[in-house]
C-alpha positions in Angstrom: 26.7 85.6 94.8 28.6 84.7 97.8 27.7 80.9 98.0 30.7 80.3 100.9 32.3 82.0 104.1 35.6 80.4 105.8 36.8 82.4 109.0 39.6 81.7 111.4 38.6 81.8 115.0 41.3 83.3 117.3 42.6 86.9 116.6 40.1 86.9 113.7 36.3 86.3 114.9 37.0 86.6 118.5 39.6 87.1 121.2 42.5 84.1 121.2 41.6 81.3 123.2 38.3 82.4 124.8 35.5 80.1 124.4 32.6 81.9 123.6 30.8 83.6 119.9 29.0 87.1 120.4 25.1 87.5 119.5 25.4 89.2 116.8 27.6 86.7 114.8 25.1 83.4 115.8 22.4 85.3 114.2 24.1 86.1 110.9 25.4 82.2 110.6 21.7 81.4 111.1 20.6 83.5 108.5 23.4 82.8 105.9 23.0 79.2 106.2 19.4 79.2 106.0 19.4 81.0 102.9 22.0 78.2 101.8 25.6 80.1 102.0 27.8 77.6 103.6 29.9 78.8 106.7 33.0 77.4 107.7 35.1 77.9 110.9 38.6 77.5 109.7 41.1 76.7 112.9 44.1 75.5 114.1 41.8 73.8 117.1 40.8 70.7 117.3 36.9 69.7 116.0 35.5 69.7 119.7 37.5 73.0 120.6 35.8 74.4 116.9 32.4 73.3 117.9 32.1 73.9 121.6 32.8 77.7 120.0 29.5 77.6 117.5 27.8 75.2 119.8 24.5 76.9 119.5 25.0 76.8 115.3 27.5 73.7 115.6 25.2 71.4 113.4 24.6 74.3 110.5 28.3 74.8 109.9 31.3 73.0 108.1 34.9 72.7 109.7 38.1 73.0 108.7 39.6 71.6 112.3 43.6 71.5 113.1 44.7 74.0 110.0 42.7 71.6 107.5 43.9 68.3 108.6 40.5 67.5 109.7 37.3 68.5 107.6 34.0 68.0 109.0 30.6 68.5 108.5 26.8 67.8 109.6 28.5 64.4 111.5 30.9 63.4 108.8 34.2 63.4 108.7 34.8 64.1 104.8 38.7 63.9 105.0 41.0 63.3 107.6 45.0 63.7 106.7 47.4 62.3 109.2 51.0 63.4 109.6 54.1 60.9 109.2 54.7 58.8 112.0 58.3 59.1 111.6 57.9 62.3 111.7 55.8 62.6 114.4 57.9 60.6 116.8 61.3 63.4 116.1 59.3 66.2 116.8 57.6 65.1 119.7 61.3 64.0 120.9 62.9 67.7 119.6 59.9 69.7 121.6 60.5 67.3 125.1 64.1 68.1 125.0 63.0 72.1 125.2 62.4 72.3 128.6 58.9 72.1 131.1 58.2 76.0 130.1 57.0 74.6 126.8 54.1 72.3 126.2 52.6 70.3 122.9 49.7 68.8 122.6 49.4 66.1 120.0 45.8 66.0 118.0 44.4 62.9 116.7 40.9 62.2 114.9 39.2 61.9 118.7 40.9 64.4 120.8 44.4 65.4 121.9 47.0 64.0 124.2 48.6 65.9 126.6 52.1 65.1 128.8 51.9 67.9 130.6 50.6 68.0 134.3 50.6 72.1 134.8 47.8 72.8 135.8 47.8 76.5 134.4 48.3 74.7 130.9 45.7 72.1 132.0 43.3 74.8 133.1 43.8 76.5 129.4 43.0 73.6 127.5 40.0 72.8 129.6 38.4 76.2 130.1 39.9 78.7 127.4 39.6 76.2 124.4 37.6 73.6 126.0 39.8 70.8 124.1 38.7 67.4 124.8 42.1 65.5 125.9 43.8 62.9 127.7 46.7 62.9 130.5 49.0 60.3 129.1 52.8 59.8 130.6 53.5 59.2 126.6 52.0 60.4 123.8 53.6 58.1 121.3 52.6 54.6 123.4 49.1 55.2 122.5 49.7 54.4 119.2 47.5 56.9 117.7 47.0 58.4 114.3 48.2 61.7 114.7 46.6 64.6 112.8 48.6 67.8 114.2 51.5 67.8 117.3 51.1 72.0 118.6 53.7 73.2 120.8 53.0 76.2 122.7 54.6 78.8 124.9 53.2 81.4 127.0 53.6 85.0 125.7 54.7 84.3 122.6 56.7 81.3 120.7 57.5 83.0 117.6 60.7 83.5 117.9 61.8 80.5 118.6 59.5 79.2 115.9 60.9 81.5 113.2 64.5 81.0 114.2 64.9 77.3 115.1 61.9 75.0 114.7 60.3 76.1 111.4 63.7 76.1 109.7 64.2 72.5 111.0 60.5 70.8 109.7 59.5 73.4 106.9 60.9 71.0 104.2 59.4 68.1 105.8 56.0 68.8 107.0 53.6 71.5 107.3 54.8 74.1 110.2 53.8 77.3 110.9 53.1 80.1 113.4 49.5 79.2 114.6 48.8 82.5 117.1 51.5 84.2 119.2 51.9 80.9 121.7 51.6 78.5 119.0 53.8 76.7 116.5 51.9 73.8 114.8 53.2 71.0 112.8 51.3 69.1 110.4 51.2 66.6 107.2 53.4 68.4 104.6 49.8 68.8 102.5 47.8 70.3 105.2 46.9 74.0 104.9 43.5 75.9 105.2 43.6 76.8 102.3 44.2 73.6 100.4 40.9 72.3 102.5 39.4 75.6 101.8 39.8 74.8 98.2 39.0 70.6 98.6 35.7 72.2 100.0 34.9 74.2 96.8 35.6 71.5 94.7 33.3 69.2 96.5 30.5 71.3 96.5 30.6 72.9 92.8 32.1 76.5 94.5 34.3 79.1 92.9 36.8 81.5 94.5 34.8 84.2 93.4 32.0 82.8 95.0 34.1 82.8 98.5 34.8 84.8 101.4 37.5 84.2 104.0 38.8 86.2 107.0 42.3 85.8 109.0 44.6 87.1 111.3 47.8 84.9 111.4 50.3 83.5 108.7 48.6 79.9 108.8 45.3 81.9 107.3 47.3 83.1 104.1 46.2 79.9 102.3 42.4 80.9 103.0 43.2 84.3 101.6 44.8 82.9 98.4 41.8 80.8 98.3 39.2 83.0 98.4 38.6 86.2 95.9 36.8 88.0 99.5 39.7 87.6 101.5 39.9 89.9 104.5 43.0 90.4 106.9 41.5 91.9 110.4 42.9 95.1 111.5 45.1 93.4 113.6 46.3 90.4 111.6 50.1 89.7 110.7 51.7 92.4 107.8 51.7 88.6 106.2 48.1 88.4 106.1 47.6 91.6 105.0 50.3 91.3 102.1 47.6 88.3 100.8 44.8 89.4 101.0 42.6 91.8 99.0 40.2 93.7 101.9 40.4 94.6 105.2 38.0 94.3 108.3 38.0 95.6 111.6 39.4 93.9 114.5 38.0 91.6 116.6 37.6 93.9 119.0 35.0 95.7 116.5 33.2 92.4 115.5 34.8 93.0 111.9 34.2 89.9 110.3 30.3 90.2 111.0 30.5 93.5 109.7 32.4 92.6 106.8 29.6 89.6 105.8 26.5 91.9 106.5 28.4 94.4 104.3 29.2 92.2 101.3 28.0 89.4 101.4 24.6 90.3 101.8 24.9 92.9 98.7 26.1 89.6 97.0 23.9 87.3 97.4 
């Protein structure tokens, strides 16, 4: 019996950065979590960002917000894992000095901060993710707890990621490839899969009780996580590599395809 579903939200469920579920995948959520299946949208976002997404389901659903260092659900934030200040305060200093073509945002538990005053970048946090954030002139003289610091870069980071900036931090904190334009950097413990796991401890779930659908290398811990793990058609040769099925894209609505095709003959 499938008793829980975790699935990333960009490149997995639906296109990267758009703001909006289809039909089709509302009414399976509905029906899922009336019949008492927990669902739980597993992202690199922050919680606002993750619920403005399942806004018309937000309240039936669990989160696993900014790649597991924040874990919600029905009002409650069960656990909350910020990074390092230390830590926080060099990267933040190492993505300034690479020039105005790249941004960060820096998460904390009631929003992000943004330096950046392109509007283009501006317009993407407000409209495409519909991020709740604040202009600041410096993130670190807020004196925030910070959860997650994302850098981004548009067309693609990897690269640079891969080459210079996961080398630097991977033996420090949590950093990974979070979509083609995003790097994120988090609390060495953070992963979605260690929350995806914190989750089935807390509520008396087994693996094999679990389904869980990616697309990028930060979902590789849900896939290890999860006996029903599913790498989208168009996921990373990573993500495949780790997990035991395959969905359609996307593009095909392959995760809701996936759940009405085994979850429901599991149940």
């Amino acid at each position: 019996m499938i008793r829980l579903i975790a699935s990333d939200i960009d490149g997995t469920l639906i296109e990267e950065s758009t703001p909006d579920l289809y039909p089709e995948i509302e009414e399976e959520i509905r029906g899922l979590t009336a019949r008492g299946v927990l669902f739980c949208a597993a992202s690199g976002r922050q919680l606002p960002s993750v619920r403005s997404v399942f806004r018309n389901v937000a309240d039936r659903i669990c989160y696993i917000a900014e790649n597991g260092a924040h874990i919600h659900y029905q009002g409650e934030d069960l656990k909350v894992t910020p990074m390092e200040p230390e830590y926080s305060r060099k990267i933040v200093s190492q993505l300034r000095a690479l020039g105005p073509e790249y941004e960060f945002v820096v998460s904390t538990p009631g929003g992000s901060l943004i330096e950046s005053k392109n509007r283009e970048f501006l317009d993407l946090m407000t409209y495409g993710y519909r991020n709740r954030f604040r202009r600041v002139d410096d993130v670190l003289g807020e004196d925030a707890v910070i959860l997650k610091i994302a850098a981004y870069h548009k067309g693609s980071i990897r690269q640079l990621g891969e080459r210079e900036l996961i080398p630097a931090w991977r033996d420090l904190v949590q950093v990974c490839v979070a979509g083609e334009e995003w790097v994120d950097f988090m609390d060495r413990s953070v992963d979605k899969g260690n929350a995806l796991r914190w989750l089935q401890e807390r509520f008396g779930i087994r693996p094999e009780e679990t389904m869980a659908f990616g697309d990028n290398t930060n979902d590789i811990g849900l896939m290890r996580t999860a006996y029903y793990s599913y790498a989208v058609e168009n996921a990373r040769p990573e993500v495949k590599a780790a997990a035991r099925f395959s969905c359609p894209s996307w593009t095909e609505k392959g995760v809701w395809k996936a759940v009405r095709a085994t979850a429901a003959g599991k149940e």
